[in-house]
N, C-alpha and C positions, 0 to 999 in steps of 0.2 A: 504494500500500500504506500503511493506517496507519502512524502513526510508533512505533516499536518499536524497542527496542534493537539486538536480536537481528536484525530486520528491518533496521538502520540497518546492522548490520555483515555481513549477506552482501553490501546493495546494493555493500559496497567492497572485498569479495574478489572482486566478480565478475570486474573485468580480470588477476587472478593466474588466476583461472578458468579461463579461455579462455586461457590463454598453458600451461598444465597440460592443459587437454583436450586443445591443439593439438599437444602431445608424445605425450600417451598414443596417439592417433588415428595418430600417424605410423606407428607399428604395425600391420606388414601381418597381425594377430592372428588367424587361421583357422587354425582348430585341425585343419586338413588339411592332412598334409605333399605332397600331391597338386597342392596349392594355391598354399601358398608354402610355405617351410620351417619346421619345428619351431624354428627358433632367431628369429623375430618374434616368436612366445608367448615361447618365454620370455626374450625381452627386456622384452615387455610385462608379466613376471609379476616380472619384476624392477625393474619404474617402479612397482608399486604395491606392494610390498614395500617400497620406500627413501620411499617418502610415507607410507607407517603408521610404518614409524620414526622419520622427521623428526615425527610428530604427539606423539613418544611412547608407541606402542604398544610391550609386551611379546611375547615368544614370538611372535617374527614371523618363520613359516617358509614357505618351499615344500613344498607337501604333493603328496610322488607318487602322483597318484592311477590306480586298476587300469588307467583305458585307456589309459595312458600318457603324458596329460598333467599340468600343475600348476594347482594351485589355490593361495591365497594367503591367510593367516591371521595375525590380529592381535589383540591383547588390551589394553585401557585399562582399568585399573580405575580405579572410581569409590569414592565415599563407600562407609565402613565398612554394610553393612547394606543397602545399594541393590540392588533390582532388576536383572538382566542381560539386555540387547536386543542382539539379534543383527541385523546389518547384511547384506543381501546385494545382491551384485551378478554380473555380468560380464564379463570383458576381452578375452574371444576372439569375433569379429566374424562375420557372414555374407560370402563371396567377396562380389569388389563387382560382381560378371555383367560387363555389357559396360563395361570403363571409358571407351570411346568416346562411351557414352550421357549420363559422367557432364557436367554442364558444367564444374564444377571436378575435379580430383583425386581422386578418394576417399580418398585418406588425407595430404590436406593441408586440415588445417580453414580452411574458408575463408568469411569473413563476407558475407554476400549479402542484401536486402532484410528486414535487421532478422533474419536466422537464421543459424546456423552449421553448415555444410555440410561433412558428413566420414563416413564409413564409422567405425558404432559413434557417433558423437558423441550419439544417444539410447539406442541398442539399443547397450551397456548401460555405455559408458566413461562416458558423462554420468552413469550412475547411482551410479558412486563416485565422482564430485565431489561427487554430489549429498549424499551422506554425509559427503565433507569438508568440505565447504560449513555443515553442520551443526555439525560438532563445533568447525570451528575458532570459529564465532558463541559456540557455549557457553562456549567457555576463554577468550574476551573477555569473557565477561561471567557470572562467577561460578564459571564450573567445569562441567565435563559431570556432571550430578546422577545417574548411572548407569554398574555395569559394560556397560559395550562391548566385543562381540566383533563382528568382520570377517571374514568369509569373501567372497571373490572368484575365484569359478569360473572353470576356462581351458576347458572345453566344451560350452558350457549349450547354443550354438545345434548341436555336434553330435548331440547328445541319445543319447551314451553309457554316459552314467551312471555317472562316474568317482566323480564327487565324492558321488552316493549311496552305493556303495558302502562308498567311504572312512569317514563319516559312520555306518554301519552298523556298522564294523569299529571306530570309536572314536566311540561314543557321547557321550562325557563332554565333547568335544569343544565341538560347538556347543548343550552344552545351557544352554536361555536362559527368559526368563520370557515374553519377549515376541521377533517375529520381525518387520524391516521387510525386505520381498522389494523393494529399487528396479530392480525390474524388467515394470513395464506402462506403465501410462498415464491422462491423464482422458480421460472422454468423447467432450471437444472441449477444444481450446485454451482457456485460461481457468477451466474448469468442473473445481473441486477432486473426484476420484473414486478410489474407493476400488477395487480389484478385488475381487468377490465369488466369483466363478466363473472356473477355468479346464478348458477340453478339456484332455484328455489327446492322444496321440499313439500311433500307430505307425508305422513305416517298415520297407517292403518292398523287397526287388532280385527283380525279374520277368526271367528268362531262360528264351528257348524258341529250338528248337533244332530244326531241319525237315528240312535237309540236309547230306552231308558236306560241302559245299562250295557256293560261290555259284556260280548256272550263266546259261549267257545266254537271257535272260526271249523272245531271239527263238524260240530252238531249242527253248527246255524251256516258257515262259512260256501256262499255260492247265492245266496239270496236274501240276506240279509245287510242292509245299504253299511258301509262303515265309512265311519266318519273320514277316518287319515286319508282310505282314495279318494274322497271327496273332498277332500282338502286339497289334496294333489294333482288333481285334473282342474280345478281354478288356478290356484297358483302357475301349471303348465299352459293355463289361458293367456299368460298375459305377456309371452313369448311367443313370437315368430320362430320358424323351424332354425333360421341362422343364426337367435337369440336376441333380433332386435326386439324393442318392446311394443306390445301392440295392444293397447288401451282402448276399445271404442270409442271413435269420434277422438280421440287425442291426438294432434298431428304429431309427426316422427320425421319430417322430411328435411328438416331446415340444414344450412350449410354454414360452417363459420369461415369467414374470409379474412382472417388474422393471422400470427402466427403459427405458422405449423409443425403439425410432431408428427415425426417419424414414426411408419409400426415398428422397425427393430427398437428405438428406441422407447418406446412404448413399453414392448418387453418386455425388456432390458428395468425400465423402470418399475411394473409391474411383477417381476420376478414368474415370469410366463415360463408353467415346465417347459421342457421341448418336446416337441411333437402337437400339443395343444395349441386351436386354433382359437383365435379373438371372436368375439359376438360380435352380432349386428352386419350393418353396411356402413358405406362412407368414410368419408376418413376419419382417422382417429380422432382429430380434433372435433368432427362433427360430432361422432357419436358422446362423447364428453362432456363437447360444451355446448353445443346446439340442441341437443336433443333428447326428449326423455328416457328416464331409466328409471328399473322396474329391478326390486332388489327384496330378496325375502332375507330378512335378517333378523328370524329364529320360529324357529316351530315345536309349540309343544305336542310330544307325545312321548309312547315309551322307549326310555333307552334300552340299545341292543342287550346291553350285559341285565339281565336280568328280565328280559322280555318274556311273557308268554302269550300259548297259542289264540290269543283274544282276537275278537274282532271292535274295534277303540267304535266307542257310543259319541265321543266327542274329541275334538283337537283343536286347535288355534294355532294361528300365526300371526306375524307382525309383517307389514310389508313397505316398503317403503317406496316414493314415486320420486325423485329429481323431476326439477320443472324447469326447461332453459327460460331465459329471458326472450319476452313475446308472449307469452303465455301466461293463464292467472291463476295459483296455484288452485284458487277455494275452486275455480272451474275444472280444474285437473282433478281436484279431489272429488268431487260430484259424477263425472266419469268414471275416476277408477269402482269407485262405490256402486255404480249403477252395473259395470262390468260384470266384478263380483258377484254381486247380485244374478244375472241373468246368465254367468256360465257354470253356477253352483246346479249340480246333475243331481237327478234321483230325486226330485224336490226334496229335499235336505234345509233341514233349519239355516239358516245363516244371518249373522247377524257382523254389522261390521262398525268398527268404533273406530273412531279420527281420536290420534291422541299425539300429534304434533304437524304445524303446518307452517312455513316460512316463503315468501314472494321470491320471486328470481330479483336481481341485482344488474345495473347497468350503467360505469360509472362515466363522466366525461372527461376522457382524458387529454382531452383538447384545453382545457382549464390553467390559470396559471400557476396550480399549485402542481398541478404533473411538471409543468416547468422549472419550478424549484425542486422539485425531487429527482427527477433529467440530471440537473447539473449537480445535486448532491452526489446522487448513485458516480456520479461520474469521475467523482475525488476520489469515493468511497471503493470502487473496482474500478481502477486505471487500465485504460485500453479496451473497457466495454460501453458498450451505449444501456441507457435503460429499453427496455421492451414492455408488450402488454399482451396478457395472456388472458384466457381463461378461465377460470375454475370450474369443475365440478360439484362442489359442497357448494354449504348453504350458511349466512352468514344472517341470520332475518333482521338481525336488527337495523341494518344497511338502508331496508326500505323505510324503516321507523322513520329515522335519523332525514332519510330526502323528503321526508312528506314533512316532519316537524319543521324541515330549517331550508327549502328547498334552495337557499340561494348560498348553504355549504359545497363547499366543496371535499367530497370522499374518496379518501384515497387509500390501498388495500396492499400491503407490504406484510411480510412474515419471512417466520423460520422454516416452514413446510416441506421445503425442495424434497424431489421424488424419494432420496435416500433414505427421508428422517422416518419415513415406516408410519407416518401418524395411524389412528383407530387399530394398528395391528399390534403383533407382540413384538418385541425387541423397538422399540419407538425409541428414536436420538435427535440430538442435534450437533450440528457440525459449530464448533466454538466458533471458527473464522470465519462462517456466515453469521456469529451471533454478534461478531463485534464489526464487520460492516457493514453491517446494516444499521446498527447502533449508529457508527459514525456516519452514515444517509441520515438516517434521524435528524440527529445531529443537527446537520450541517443543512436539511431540508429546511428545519425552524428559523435559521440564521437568512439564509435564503428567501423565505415566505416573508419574514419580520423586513426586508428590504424593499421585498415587492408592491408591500402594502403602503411603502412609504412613498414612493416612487410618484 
């Protein structure tokens, strides 16, 4: 990295860093009490509340938000007359699945081939370092040249929509000039990128319901409806033969004409066995960022080890919808629901519940805070340009934030890159995206605080 001030002084916060991540992370932060307990949030909601005050932030409270969790809120003012950028993040984590799988811990950051290794250490605890990372550079060296507001959401990855609401109900809140979401990622490791695009989401619970009871598949098994293939001839509804997804009346056709990804690299990225071939049509980019996807992500019924010869009276599943941008989720979801509905066989009870829903995302990067962050990225990675990509996931607060303050400008930067494994096991981050990025940070504020003066 060029030699830079501000650049000189994150490279030497970086070991407070990592001694700071590896506390936040020890927090088993799943915002599902099913999971672990309500009191990991908010322990975890209480480490990032006692680090904005140690920075000197004001009015630094927990905020109870509708769905029961907390979110977390901070305020630094700046120079008389300055601009206000709102900081986001999040503290509450994805379960870490099978912890068997992981090779270290999940929730003991642990250093391994040049990365650091912990549930959340990218998705999205690195992402308030990554902010601290910044501010403390600036108050080394002249003063943070902007109001700064902090919000750090406690259930972004359950996608309930706590802190929308909140945010709805107090406007005046995070209202700001400009908006850094540290929550996606570049392209690729290295490659400074900006997020352009995010899907939206919805989330469904599929229950169907066949008979009063489980009966033995020898006695009844040949005419007696069971539930689980009835489960499984909908859920194989909502798949075309080549795996695209095929929703009644949901278009699937759209094209993105921005950056593109390579299938090797895709792959490559995705850790594709060999031999297995990729879903859907289009390019990769389309099927990603253009277009919806249809994701079953978990079904109850019996496990193999201890299975018997039953035929299941009832099963669930949970399913999820990605919405690209163009599309309205609540209308997606109306669809998939009606789907459901009419390809459930055997007239079979079914009953189906919405239990999280988030808008697709579409930001303007033509804006003059992409411009400042251009010329940051471009201190910050010497010899690359910033770029604008896509994303897959779902960020809902995104749309909150444009409908509350339309004439902010949102801008979507993180630690994400394909490598860090975010929602899987072994999840890391790369330190030397954690600290250039910091220094974009950075040097974006200094940047933005200039433009506004201009």
């Amino acid at each position: 990295m060029t030699a830079n001030p501000i650049a000189e002084t994150v490279a030497s916060l970086m070991p407070r860093a990592r001694t700071e991540l590896a506390e936040l992370v020890s927090f088993r932060s799943v915002a599902d009490p099913a999971v672990f307990p309500r009191s990991e949030c908010e322990a975890a909601a209480g480490w990032v509340a006692d680090a904005l005050r140690a920075e000197g932030f004001q009015d630094v409270a927990l905020l109870d938000t509708p769905d029961g969790t907390q979110s977390v809120y901070g305020l630094l003012t700046g120079p008389a007359g300055a601009p206000t950028v709102l900081l986001y993040a999040h503290y509450d984590v994805q379960p870490p699945l099978d912890e068997d799988a992981w090779v270290t811990p999940p929730f003991e950051l642990t250093e391994r081939d040049g990365r650091w290794y912990g549930r959340g250490a990218a998705d999205c605890k690195g992402g308030f370092l990554m902010h601290l990372l910044a501010l403390r550079a600036l108050k080394a060296n002249g003063g943070v040249p902007v109001n700064v507001k902090v919000i750090v959401e406690g259930s972004e990855e359950q996608g309930t929509g706590g802190l929308e609401r909140y945010a709805e109900a107090h406007p005046e809140l995070l209202a700001a000039d400009a908006v850094v979401v540290g929550d996606t990622g570049n392209f690729k490791l290295g490659l400074p990128t900006v997020t352009a695009t995010l899907r939206g989401m919805t989330m469904v619970r599929v229950s169907v319901d066949t008979l009063e009871g489980n009966l033995h598949s020898g006695q009844f098994g040949g005419a007696a409806p069971d539930a689980l293939a009835a489960l499984i001839k909908v859920l194989d509804s909502l798949r075309a033969e080549d795996g695209s997804t095929t929703v009644d009346g949901l278009a699937s056709d759209a094209v993105w004409d921005g950056l593109p990804y390579g299938e090797a690299d895709f792959r490559k990225d995705a850790k594709v066995l060999d031999g297995v071939g990729l879903i859907g049509e289009g390019t990769v980019a389309d099927r990603i960022w253009a277009r919806p996807a249809v994701t079953v992500l978990g079904i109850d019924c019996p496990p193999v080890v201890g299975a018997t010869p039953s035929i299941q009276a009832s099963a669930r599943a949970t399913v999820s919808l990605r919405v690209p941008p163009g599309q309205d989720a609540a209308e997606a979801t109306e669809l998939l629901i009606s789907h459901i509905e009419k390809h459930t066989p055997w007239g079979a009870r079914v009953a189906v519940e919405q239990v999280g829903q988030g808008q697709p995302f579409r930001a303007d990067t033509s804006s003059p805070a992409y411009t400042a962050m251009a010329d940051a990225m471009r201190v910050a990675y010497p010899g690359q340009e910033m770029q604008a990509a896509g994303m897959g996931g779902s960020i809902p607060l995104c749309n909150t934030l444009a409908e509350l303050y339309p004439r902010a400008e949102i801008l979507l930067i993180g630690l994400s890159e394909p490598e860090a494994r975010i929602h899987a096991v072994n999840e890391s981050v790369s330190p030397e995206e954690l600290e250039r990025l910091s220094v974009s940070e950075a040097l974006f504020l200094v940047n933005y605080a200039r433009s506004k003066q201009a």
